[in-house]
C-alpha positions as CSV (number, residue, x, y, z in Angstrom):
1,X,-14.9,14.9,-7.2
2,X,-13.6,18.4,-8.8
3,X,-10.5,18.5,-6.5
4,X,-9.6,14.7,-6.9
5,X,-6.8,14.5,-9.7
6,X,-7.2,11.9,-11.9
7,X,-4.0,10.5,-13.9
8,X,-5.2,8.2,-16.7
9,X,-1.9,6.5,-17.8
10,X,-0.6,3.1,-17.4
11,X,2.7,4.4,-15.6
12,X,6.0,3.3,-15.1
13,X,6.9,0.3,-13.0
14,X,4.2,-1.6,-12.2
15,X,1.8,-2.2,-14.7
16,X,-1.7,-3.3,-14.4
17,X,-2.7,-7.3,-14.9
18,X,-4.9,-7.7,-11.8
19,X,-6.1,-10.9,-10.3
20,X,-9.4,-11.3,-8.8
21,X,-9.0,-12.5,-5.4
22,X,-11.5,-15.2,-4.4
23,X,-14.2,-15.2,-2.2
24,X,-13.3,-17.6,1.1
25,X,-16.6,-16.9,3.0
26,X,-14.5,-14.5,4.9
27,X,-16.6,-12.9,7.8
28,X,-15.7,-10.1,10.5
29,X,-16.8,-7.9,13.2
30,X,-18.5,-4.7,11.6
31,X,-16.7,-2.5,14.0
32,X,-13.3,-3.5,12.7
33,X,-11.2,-1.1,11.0
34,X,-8.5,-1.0,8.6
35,X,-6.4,1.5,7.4
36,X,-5.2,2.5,4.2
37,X,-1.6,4.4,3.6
38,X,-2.0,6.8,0.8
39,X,0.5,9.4,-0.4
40,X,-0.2,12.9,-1.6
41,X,2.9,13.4,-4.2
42,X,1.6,14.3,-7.9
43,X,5.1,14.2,-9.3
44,X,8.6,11.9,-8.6
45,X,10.3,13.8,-6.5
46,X,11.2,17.4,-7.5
47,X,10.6,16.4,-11.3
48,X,7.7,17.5,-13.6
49,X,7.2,13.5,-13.8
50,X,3.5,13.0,-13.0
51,X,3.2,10.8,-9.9
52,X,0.0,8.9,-8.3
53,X,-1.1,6.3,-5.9
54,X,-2.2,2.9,-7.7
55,X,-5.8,2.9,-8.0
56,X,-5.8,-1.0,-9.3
57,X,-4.0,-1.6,-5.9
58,X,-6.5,0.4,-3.6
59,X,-9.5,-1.3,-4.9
60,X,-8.6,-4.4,-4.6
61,X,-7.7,-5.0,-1.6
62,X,-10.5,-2.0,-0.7
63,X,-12.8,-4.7,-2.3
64,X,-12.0,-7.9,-0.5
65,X,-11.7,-6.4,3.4
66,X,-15.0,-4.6,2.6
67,X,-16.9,-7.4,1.4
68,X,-15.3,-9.1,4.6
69,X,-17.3,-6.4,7.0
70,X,-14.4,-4.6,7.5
71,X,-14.8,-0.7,7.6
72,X,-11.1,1.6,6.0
73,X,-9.9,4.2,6.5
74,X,-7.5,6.5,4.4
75,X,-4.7,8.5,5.6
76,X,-2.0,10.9,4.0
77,X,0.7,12.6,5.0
78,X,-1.2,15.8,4.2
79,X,-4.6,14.7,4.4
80,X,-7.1,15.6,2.0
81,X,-7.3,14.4,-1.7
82,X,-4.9,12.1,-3.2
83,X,-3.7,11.6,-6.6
84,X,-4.7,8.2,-8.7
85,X,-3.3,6.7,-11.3
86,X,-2.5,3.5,-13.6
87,X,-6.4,3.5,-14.1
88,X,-8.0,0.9,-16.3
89,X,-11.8,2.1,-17.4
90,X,-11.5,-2.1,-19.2
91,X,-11.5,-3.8,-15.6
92,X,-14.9,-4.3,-13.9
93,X,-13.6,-3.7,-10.5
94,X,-11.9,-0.7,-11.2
95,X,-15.0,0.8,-12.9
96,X,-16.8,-0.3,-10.4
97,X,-15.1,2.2,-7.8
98,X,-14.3,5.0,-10.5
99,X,-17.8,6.3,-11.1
100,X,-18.7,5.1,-7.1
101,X,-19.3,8.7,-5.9
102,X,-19.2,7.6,-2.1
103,X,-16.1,6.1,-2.7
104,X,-14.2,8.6,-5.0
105,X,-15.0,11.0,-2.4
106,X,-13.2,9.3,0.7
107,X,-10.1,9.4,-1.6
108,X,-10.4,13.2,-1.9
109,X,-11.0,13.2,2.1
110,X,-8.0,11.2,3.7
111,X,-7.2,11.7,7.3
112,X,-4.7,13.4,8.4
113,X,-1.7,11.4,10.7
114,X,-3.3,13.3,14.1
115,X,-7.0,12.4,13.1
116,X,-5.7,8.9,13.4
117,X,-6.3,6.8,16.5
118,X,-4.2,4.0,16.3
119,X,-6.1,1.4,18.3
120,X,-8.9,2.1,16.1
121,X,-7.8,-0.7,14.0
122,X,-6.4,-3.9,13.5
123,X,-3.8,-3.4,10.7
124,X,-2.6,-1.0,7.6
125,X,-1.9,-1.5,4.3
126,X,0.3,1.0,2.4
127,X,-0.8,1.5,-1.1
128,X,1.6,0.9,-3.9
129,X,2.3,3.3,-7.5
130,X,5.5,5.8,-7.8
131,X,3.6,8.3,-5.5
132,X,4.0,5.8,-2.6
133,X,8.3,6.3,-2.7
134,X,8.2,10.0,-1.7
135,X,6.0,11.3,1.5
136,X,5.1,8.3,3.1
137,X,8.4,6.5,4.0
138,X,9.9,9.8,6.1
139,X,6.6,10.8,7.7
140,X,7.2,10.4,11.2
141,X,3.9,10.8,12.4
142,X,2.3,8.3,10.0
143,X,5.1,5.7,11.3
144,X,4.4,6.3,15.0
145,X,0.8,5.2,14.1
146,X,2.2,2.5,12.4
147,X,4.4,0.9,14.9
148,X,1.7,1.7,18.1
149,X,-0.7,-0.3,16.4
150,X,2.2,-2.6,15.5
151,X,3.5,-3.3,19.1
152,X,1.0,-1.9,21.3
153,X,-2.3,-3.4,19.6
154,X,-0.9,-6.4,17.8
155,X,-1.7,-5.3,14.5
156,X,-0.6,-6.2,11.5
157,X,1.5,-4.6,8.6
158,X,1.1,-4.9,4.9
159,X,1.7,-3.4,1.9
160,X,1.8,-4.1,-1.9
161,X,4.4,-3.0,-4.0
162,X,6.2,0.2,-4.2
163,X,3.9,0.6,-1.0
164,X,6.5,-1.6,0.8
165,X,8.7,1.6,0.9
166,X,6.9,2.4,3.6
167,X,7.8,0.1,5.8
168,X,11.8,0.3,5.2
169,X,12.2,3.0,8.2
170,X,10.0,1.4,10.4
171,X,11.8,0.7,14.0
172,X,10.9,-0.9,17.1
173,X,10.7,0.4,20.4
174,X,14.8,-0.9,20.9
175,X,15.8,0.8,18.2
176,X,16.3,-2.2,15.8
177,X,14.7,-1.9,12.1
178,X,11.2,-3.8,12.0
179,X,12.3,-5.7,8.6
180,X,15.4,-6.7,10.4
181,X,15.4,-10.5,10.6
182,X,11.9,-10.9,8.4
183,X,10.8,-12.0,5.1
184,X,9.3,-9.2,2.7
185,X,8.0,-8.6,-0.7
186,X,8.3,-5.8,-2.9
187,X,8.4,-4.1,-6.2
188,X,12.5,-5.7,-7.0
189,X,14.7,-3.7,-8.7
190,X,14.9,-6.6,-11.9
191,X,11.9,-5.0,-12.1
192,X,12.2,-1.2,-12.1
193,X,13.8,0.7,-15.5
194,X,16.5,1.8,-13.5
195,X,17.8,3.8,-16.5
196,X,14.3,5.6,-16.9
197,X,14.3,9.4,-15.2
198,X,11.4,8.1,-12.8
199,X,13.5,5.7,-11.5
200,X,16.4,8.5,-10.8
201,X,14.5,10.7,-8.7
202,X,14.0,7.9,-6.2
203,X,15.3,8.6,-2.9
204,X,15.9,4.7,-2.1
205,X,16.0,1.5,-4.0
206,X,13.2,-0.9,-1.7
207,X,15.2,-3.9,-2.2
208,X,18.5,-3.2,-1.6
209,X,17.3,-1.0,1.6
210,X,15.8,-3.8,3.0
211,X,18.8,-6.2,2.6
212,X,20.6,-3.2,4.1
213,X,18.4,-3.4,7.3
214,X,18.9,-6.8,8.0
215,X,15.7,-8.2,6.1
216,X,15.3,-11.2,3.7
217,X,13.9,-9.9,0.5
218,X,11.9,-12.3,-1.6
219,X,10.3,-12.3,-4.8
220,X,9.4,-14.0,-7.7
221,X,11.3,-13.5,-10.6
222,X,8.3,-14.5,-13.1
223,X,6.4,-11.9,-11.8
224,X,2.5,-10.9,-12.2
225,X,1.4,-14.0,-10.6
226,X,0.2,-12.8,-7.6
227,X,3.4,-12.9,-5.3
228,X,3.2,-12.7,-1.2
229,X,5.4,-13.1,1.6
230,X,3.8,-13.5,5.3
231,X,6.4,-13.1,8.4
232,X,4.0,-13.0,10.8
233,X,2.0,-9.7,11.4
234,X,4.1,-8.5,8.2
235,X,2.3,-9.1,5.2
236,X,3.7,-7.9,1.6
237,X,3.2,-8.2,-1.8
238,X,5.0,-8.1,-5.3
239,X,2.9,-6.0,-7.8
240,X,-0.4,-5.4,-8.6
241,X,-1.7,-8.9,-9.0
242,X,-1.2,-9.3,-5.3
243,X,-3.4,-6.6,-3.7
244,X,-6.2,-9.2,-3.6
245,X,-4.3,-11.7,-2.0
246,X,-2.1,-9.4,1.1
247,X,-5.9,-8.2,1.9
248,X,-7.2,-11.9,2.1
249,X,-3.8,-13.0,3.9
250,X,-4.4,-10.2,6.3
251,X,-7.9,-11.6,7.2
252,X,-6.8,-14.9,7.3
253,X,-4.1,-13.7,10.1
254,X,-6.8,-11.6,12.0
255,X,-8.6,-15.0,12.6
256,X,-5.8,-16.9,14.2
């Protein structure tokens, strides 16, 4: 795990109060795939701000489609290990995973966009933290992947907080913006410390891009208490105490 950097912080925007998601009996085909949207930036854009992917968010929702048979997959824009971050050593879960060697070693192994066969699998989920705003959104190669399995394979979307930036330049084969017309979820900017210098070297606010494309952005204003919006094969999710729940709501939509 030498070249795996670990950021032991609580970060800035979302902040870690997971929710345990339950167990609904849940049961799928062993040969079914999922795959995981991970970015490889260690700072905020061009600042000396450390950046990472939210390892609360990964695990969860890692958690809940493994136990449901489900095999992941990881991919980055650059392949290869992946910074993490917003680490809590207190939370079972996220112990659990942290000294999981088998585990911690996938994360410093992600694909790369043309290892990625997209009808290997029956949806994505784009991990969340400040990482997940710079990398992801503009790769081109990770959103053909996305929208093949998308129109192509009838797969489904999701994403969990600042992960949802990842989704705002998705298009559809006619051109038209895939949030146009839906409901999503994201990290909202009554959230975000818009005077903090993390939140200046972002290249986008999620909300206001989203209500730009033509989508309906919801969200709940308490906050923390495990927010979701489904539209369909697009599944999203507010902050942290959601990652649980987009993975279960993803399951739940495989099975209709």
């Amino acid at each position: 795990m030498c070249s795996l950097v670990l950021i032991l912080f609580l970060g800035v925007g979302c902040k870690q109060k997971p929710a345990i998601p339950s167990n609904k009996n849940m049961v799928a085909n062993q040969a079914e795939r999922i795959l995981f949207i991970v970015s490889n930036a260690h700072f905020y854009g061009n600042s000396d701000i450390n950046a990472s992917n939210h390892f609360s968010e990964i695990v969860q929702a890692y958690d809940v489609f493994r136990r449901a048979g489900y095999e992941i997959d990881f991919v980055s824009p650059e392949g290869g290990a992946i910074p993490i971050g917003y680490i809590s050593t207190s939370d079972p879960l996220q112990k659990k995973y942290l000294f999981d060697n088998d585990f911690m070693d996938i994360l410093e192994t992600t694909k790369k966009p043309n290892e990625v066969i997209p009808s290997d699998y029956k949806a994505v989920y784009y991990g969340g933290g400040g990482a997940a705003m710079f990398g992801v959104p503009e790769n081109g190669d990770i959103q053909k992947i996305v929208m093949e399995l998308y129109e192509e394979h009838e797969g489904i979307i999701s994403a969990i907080c600042h992960g949802t930036a990842g989704i705002v330049n998705l298009k559809t084969q006619d051109g038209t913006y895939l949030v146009a017309g839906k409901k999503v979820n994201g990290f909202p900017d009554s959230f975000e410390n818009m005077d903090a210098e993390y939140y200046k070297t972002f290249p986008f606010s999620i909300q206001e891009t989203i209500v730009q494309r033509g989508g309906d952005f919801r969200f709940s204003e308490k906050g923390w208490d495990g927010f979701t919006v489904s539209d369909g094969r697009l599944i999203s999710g507010q902050d942290p105490s959601a990652a649980g729940l987009v993975a279960e709501k993803v399951i739940e939509t495989l099975k209709q």
